[in-house]
C-alpha positions as CSV (number, residue, x, y, z in Angstrom):
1,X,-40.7,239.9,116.6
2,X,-37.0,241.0,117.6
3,X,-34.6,237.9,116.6
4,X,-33.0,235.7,119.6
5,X,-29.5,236.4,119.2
6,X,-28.0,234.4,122.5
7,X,-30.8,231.2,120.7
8,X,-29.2,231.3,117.1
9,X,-25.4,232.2,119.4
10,X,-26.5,228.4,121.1
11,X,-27.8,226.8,117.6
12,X,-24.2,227.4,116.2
13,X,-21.6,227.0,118.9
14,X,-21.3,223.4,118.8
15,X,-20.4,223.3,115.2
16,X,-18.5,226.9,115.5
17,X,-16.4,226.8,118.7
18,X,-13.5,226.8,116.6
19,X,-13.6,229.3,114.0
20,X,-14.2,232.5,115.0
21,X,-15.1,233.9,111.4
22,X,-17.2,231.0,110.7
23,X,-19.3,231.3,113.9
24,X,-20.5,234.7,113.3
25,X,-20.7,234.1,109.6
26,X,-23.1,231.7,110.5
27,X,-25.2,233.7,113.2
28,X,-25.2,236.8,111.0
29,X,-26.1,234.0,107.9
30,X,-29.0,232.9,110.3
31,X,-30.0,236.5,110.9
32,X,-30.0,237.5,107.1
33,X,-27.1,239.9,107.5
34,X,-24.2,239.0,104.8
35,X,-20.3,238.9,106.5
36,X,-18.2,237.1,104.2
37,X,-14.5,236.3,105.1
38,X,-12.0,235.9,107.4
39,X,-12.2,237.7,110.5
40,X,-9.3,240.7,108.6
41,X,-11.7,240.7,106.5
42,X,-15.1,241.2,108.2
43,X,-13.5,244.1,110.0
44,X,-12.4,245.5,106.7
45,X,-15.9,245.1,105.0
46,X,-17.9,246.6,108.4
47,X,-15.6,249.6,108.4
48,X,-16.3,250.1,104.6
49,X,-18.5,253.8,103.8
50,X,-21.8,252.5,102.6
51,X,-21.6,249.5,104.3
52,X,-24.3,249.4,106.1
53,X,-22.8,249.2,109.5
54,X,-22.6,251.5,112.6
55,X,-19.2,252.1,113.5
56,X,-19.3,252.3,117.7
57,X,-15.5,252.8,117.5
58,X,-13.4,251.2,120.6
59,X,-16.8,251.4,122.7
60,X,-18.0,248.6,124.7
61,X,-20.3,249.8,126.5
62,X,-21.7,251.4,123.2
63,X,-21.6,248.3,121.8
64,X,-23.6,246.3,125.0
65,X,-26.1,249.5,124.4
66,X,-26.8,248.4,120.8
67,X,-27.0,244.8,121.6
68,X,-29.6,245.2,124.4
69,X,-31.8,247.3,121.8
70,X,-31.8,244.5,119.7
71,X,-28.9,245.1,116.9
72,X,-26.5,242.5,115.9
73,X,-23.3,243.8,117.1
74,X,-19.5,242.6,116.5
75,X,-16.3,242.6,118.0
76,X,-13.4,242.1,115.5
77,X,-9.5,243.2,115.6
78,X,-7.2,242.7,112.6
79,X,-4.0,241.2,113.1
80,X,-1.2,239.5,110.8
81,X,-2.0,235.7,110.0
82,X,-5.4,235.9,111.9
83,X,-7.8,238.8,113.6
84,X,-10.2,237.5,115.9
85,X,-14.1,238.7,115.9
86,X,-17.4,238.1,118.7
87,X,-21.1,238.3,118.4
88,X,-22.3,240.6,121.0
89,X,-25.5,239.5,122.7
90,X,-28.2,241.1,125.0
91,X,-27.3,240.8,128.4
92,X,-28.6,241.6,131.7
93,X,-25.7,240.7,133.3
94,X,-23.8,243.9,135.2
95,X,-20.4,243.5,133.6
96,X,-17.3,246.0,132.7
97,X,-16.9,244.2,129.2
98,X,-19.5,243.4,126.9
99,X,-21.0,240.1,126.7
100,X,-20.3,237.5,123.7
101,X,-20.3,234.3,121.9
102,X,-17.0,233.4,119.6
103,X,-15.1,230.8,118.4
104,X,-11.3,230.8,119.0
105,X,-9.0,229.5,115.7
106,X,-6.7,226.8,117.3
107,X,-8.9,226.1,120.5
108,X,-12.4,226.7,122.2
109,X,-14.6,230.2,122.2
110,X,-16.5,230.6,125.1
111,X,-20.1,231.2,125.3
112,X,-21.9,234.4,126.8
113,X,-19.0,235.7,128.6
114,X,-17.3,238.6,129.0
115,X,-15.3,240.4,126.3
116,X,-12.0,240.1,128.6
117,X,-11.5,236.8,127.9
118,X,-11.3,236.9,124.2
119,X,-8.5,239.2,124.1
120,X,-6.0,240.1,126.1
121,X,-5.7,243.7,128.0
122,X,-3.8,245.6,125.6
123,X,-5.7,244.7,122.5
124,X,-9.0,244.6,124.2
125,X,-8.8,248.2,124.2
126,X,-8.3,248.5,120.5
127,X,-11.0,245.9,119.4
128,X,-13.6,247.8,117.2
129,X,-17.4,247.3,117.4
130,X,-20.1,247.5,114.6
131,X,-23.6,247.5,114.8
132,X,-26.1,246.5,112.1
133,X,-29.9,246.1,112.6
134,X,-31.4,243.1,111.8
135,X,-33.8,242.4,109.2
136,X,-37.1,242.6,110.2
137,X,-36.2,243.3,113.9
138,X,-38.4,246.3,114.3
139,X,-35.6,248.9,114.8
């Protein structure tokens, strides 16, 4: 049976909202996918060769694809200090941004909203998105 991302997204965000990193540590921890780190870091480690991770490049409506078929899919940028990273969910929701879950370092994430409200419009189009299938998730 194909994990509930948006239900373990919900069992975390309380405790997550935040700490960007450590929320999607702890949904990809939930899902038995390992991302260690700070957010620099978690986009360092999914762009790795032989990671084990899709690169969808600066696609979001690549990345909504992969979501909706059941992948666990995040958004991270790197920046100096602190990058910033989102979970991806399954949507049915028409939207021109993918749909997400993350925490926010020095304030409050949002839950299951668009992608344009976790960065701003200039670095929103250089946010990369990795896909990864989840274990035992029939893909």
């Amino acid at each position: 049976m194909p994990a509930d991302v948006v239900a373990v997204c919900q069992g975390h965000w309380e405790r997550w909202k935040h700490d960007c990193s450590g929320f999607a540590h702890a949904v990809a921890d939930e899902l038995g996918i390992s991302l260690e780190g700070n957010a620099n870091q978690m986009v360092d480690a999914m762009n790795a060769d032989g990671s084990g991770w899709i690169k969808l490049g600066h696609s979001g409506s690549q990345a909504q694809k992969y979501a909706n078929d059941g992948y666990f899919v995040i958004a991270g940028l790197k920046a100096s200090g602190h990058g910033h990273v989102a979970v991806i969910v399954p949507t049915t929701q028409n939207s021109a941004y993918p749909i997400g879950y993350w925490g926010r370092y020095g304030g409050t994430g949002r839950q299951n909203t668009a992608l344009n409200w976790s960065w701003n419009h200039t670095d929103l189009q250089q946010v990369d998105y990795f896909a990864i299938r989840i274990p035992g998730g029939g893909q």
